[in-house]
C-alpha positions as a printed NumPy array, in Angstrom:
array([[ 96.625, 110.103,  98.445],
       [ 96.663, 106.235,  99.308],
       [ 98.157, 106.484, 102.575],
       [101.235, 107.791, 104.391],
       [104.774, 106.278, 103.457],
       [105.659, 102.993, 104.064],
       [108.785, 100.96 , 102.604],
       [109.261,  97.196, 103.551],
       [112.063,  96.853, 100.547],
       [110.437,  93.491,  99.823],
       [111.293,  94.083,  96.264],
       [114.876,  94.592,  96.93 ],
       [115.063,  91.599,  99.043],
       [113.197,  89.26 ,  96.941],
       [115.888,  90.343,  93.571],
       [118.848,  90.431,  96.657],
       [117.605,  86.313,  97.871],
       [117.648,  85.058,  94.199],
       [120.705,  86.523,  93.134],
       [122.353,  84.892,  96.426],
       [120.901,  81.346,  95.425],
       [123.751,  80.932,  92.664],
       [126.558,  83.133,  94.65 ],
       [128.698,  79.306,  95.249],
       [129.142,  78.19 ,  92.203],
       [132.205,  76.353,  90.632],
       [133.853,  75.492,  87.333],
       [136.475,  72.461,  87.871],
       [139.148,  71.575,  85.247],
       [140.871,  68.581,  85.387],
       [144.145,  66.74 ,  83.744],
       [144.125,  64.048,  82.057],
       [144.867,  61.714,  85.066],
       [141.449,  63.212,  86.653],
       [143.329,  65.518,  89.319],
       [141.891,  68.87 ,  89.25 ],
       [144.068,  71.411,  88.324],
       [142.437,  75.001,  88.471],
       [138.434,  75.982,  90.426],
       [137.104,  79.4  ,  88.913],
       [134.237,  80.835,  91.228],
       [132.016,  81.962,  88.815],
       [131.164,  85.575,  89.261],
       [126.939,  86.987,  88.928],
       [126.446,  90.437,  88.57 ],
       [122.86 ,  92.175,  87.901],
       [122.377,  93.316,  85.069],
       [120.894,  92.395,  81.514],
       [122.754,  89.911,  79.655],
       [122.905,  92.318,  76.26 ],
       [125.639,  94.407,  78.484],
       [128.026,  91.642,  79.057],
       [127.571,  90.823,  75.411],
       [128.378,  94.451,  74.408],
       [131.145,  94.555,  76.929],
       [132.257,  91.513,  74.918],
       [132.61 ,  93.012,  71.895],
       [134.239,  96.174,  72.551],
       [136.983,  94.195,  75.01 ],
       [136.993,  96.826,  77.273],
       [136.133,  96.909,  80.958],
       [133.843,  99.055,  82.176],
       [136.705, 101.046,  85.112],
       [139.715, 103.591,  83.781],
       [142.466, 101.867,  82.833],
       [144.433,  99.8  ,  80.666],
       [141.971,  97.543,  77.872],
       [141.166,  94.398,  79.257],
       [138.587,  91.405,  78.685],
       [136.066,  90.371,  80.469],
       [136.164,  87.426,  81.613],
       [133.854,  84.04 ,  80.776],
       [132.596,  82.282,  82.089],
       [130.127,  84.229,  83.721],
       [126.115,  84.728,  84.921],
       [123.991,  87.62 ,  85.181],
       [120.752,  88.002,  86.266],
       [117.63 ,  90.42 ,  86.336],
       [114.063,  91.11 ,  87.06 ],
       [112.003,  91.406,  84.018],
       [108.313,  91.761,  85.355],
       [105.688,  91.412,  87.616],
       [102.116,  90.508,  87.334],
       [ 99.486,  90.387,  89.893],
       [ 98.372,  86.438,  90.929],
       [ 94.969,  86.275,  91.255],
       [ 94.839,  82.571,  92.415],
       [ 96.278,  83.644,  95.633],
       [ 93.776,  86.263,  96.326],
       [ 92.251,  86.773, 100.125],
       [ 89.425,  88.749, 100.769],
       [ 90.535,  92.776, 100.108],
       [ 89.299,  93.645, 104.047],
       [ 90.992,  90.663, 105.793],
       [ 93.38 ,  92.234, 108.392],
       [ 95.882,  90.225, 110.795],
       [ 97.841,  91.365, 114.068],
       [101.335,  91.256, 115.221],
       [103.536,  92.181, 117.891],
       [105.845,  95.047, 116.576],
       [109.474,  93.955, 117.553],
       [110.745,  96.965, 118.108],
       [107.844,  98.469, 120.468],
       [106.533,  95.417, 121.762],
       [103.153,  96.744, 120.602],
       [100.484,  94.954, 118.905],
       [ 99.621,  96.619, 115.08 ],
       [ 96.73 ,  95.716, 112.773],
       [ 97.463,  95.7  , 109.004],
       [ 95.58 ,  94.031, 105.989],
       [ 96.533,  90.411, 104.276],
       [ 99.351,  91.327, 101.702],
       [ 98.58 ,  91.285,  97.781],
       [100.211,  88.587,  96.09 ],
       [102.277,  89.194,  93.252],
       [104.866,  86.686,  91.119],
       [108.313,  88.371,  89.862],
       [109.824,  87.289,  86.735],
       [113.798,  86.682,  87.271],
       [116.043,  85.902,  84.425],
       [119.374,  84.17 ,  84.774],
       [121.776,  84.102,  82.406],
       [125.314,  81.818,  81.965],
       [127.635,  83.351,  79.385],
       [130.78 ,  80.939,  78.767],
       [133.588,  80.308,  76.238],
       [133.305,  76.343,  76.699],
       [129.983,  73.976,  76.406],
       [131.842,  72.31 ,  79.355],
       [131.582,  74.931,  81.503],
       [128.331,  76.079,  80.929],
       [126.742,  72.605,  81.372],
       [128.849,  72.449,  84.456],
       [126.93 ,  75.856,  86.179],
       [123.469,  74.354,  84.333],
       [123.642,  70.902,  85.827],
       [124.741,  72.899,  89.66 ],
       [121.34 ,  74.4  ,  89.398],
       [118.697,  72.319,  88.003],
       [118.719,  69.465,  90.443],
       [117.536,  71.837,  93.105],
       [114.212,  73.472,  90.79 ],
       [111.61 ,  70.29 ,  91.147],
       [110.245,  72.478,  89.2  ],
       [110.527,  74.911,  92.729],
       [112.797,  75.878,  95.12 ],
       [111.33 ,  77.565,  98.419],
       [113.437,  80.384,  99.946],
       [112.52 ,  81.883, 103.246],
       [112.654,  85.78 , 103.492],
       [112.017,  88.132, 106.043],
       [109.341,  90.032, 103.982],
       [108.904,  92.496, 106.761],
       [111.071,  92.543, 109.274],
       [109.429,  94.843, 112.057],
       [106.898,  91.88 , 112.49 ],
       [109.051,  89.208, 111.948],
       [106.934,  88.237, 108.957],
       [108.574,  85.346, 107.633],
       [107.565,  83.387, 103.976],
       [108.722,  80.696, 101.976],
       [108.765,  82.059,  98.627],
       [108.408,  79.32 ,  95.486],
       [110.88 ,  80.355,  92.644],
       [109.76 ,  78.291,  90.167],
       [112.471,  77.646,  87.019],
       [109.752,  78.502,  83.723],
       [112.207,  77.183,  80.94 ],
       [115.604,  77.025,  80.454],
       [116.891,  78.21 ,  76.195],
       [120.497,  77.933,  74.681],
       [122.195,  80.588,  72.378],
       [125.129,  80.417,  70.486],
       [126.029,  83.447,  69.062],
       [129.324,  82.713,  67.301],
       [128.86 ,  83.609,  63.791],
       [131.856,  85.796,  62.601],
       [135.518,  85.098,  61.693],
       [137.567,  83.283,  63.867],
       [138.856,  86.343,  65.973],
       [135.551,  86.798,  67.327],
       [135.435,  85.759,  70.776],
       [132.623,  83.158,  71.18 ],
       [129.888,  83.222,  73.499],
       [127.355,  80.445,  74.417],
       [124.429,  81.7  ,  76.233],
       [121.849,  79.611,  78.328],
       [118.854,  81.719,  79.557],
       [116.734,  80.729,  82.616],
       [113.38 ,  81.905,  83.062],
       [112.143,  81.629,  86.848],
       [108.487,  83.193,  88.607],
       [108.976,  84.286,  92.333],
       [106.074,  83.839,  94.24 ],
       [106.133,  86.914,  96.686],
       [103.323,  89.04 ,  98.69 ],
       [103.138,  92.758,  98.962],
       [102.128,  94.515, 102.275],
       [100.628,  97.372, 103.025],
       [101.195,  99.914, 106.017],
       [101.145,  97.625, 109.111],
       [102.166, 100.876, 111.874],
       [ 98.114, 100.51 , 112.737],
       [ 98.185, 100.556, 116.183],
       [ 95.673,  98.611, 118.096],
       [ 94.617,  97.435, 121.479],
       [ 93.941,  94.101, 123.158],
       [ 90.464,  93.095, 123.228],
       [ 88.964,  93.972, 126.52 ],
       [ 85.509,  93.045, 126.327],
       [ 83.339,  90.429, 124.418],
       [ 79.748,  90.379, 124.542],
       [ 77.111,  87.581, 123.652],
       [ 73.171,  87.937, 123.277],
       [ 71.02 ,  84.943, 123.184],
       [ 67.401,  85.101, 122.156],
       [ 65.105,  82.625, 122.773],
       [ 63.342,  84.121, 119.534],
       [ 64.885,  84.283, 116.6  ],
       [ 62.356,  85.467, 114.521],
       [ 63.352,  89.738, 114.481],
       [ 66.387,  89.997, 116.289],
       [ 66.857,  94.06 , 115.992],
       [ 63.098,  94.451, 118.066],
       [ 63.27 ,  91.015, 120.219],
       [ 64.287,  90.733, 123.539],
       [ 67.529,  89.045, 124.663],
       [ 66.751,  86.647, 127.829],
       [ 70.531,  86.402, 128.672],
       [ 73.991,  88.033, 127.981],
       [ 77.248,  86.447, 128.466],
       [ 80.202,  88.849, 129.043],
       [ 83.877,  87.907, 129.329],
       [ 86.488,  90.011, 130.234],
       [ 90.619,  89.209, 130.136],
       [ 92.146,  89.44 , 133.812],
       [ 95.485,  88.96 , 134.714],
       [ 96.544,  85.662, 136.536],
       [ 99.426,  86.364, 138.445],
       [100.222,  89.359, 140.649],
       [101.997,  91.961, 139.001],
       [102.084,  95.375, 140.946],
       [103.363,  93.569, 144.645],
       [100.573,  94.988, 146.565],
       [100.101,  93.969, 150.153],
       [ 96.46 ,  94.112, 150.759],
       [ 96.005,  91.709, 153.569],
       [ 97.797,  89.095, 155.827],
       [ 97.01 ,  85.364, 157.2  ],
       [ 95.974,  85.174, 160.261],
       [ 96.504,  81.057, 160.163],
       [ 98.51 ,  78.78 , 158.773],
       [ 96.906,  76.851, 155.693],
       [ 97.318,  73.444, 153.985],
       [ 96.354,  71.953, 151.277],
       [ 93.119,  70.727, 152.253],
       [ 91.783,  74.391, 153.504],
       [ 89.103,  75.972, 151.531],
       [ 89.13 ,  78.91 , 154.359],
       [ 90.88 ,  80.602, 156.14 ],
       [ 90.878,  83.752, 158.322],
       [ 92.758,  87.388, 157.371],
       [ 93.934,  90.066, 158.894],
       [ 91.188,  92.276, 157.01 ],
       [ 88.545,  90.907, 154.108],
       [ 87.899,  94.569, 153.89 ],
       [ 89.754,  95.132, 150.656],
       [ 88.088,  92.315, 148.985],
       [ 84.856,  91.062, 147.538],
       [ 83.27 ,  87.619, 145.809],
       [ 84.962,  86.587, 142.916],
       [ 88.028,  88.502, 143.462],
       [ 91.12 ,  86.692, 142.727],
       [ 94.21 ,  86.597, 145.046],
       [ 97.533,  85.065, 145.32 ],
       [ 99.473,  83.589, 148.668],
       [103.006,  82.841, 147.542],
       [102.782,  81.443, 144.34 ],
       [ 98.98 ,  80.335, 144.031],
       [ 95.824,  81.674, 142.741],
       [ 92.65 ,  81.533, 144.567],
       [ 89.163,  82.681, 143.935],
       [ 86.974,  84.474, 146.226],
       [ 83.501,  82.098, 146.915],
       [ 82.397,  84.147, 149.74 ],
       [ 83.327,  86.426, 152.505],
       [ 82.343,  85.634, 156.102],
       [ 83.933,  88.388, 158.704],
       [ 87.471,  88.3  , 158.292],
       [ 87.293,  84.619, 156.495],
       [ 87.607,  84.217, 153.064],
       [ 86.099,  81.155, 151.41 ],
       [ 88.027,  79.798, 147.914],
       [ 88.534,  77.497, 145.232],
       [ 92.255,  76.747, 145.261],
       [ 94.886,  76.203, 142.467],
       [ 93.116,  78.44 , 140.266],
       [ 94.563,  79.399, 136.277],
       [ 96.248,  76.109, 136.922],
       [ 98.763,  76.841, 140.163],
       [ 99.583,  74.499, 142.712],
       [ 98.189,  74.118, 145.682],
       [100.425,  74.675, 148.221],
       [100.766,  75.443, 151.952],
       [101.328,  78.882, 153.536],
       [102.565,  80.396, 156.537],
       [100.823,  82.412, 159.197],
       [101.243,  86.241, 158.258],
       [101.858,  85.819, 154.977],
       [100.799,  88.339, 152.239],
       [ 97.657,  88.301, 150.099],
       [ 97.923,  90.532, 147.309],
       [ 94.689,  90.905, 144.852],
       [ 94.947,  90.336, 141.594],
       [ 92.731,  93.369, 140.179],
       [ 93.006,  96.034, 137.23 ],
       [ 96.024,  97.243, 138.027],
       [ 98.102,  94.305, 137.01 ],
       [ 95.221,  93.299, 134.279],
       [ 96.389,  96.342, 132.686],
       [ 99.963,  95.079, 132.617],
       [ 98.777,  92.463, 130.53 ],
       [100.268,  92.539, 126.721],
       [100.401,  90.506, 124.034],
       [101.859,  86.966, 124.136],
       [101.229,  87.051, 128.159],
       [ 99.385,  83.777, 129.496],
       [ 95.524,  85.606, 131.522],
       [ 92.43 ,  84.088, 132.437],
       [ 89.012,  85.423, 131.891],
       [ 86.067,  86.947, 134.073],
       [ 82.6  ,  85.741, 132.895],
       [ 79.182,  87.538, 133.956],
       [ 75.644,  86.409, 133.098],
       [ 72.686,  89.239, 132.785],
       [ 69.042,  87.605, 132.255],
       [ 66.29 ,  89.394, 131.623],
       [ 62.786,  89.458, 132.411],
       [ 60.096,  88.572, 129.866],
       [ 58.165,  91.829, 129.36 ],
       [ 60.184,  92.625, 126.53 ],
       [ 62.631,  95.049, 127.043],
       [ 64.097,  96.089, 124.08 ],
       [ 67.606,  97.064, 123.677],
       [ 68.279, 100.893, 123.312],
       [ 71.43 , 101.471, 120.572],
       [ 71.054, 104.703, 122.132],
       [ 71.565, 104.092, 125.935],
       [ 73.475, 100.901, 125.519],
       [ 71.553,  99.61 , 128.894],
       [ 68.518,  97.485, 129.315],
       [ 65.934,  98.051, 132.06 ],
       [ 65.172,  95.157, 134.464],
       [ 68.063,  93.37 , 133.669],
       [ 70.018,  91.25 , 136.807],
       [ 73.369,  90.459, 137.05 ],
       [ 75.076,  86.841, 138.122],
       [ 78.618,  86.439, 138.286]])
């Protein structure tokens, strides 16, 4: 089995699109003075044009009911093919994310297969006039291509301009028997959609909450030399989220303050980020109950704050709030280590020896 059901109906909406690209158009007759006298909308229907020809011949319509003919002119249109476009081709393993609109959750699926669909409109009229009228309506807009945006899959909000591309463009003039046949002048147009296929994209997947980078000073055999540094990053929220109240100001602080005393440093610890009303600071050292900072930090303004005022710590808990399309910073840690050689275990995932600065 390939894999479990999926339907983005980008077939349907592809056929639906084109057919909708020639749903305004107009046959004017006018008088000899040049006043118009009569607009027909001209009707499209999908279907083979060989069925509006047969439906032309018998005379009859297609509902119960009294005899009737149908009525020219007229265009039809269908989709005659697809083939698979190998000029577009991305690598078969590429994958993309997206935010699923519906769950706000972020999915994984793989780059979609492109594929051109082979449309085929037809204009069926009585009158040369009128079918040069409907041909001339269209053609201006096909240089040779005319880009339509559809909503290929709409749970992602995957949006594409699609190329429809007019091929050729043929003329048919069927009118052969006696002079009570009804005559029928036929102009076929051959257009290529350019279109993609996707896959299942209900892959769910999680923000990336670690990166890791080894440098080696020796290049040489990577798998059984020693790293003499790694560089971890980690997302962190940068705004308080969960309205804790860890600690309170014991002064009043301006702009120019770079320390100031608490009510307890106890809950706190260097490099921890806080926030005082609406800015960010970062934790340089802890002296008693003083707290030494940087100031403005994840671009906030510096501000001035009130005696008693809360501190709340930004930690995990509103890191975890984090979710896609939300602005966070990132905490960076350095481990060197020593020179004897320490090889990393696959095993234990840990290195002996090693030292950590933040």
């Amino acid at each position: 089995m390939l894999s479990s059901h999926f339907y983005h109906e980008i077939i349907r909406k592809t056929i639906v699109a084109f057919g909708t690209l020639f749903n305004g158009i107009e046959i004017r007759h006018t008088d000899r003075s040049g006043d118009i006298h009569s607009v027909v909308k001209v009707p499209i229907s999908y279907g083979p044009q060989q069925k509006f020809l047969a439906r032309l011949e018998q005379n009859r319509d297609l509902v119960d009911g009294p005899a009737r003919a149908i009525t020219l002119p007229r265009m039809s249109f269908e989709m005659i093919g697809m083939n698979y476009d190998a000029s577009r081709k991305v690598s078969t393993m590429q994958t993309f994310k997206a935010v699923n609109k519906e769950t706000n959750k972020l999915i994984k699926g793989f780059m979609p297969v492109p594929y051109n669909i082979n449309f085929q409109l037809s204009i069926l009229s009585k009158l040369n006039e009128d079918a040069i009228q409907i041909l001339e309506q269209i053609l201006p807009y096909f240089q040779p291509a005319f880009n339509l945006t559809i909503d290929l899959v709409s749970t992602i909000g995957e949006k594409r301009d699609m190329p429809i591309t007019l091929e050729s463009i043929s003329m048919d003039d069927n009118y052969e028997a006696d002079f009570l046949t009804r005559r029928a002048l036929i102009y076929t147009l051959n257009f290529t959609c350019k279109t993609y296929m996707f896959g299942p994209v209900d892959q769910q997947t999680g923000l990336i909450k670690e990166v890791k980078a080894d440098l080696y000073s020796d290049t040489s055999n990577i798998k059984t030399g020693s790293r003499q540094m790694r560089y971890s990053v980690t997302p962190v929220a940068v705004r308080d989220v969960t309205q804790d109240d860890t600690a309170r100001t014991n002064q009043e602080i301006d702009t120019r303050h770079t320390e100031f005393s608490v009510n307890s440093a106890t809950p706190f610890k260097r490099d921890d980020f806080i926030q005082i009303d609406g800015e960010v600071m970062r934790i340089t050292k802890i002296t008693g109950d003083r707290l030494h900072v940087l100031r403005g930090q994840f671009n906030t303004m510096i501000e001035n704050h009130d005696l008693n005022v809360r501190i709340s710590a930004i930690n995990v808990q509103d890191t975890e709030q984090v979710v896609e399309g939300d602005d966070f910073g990132f905490s960076e840690t350095r481990e060197f280590f020593d020179s004897q050689g320490d090889v990393y275990s696959n095993s234990t995932n840990v290195d002996s020896g090693a030292r950590e600065i933040g």
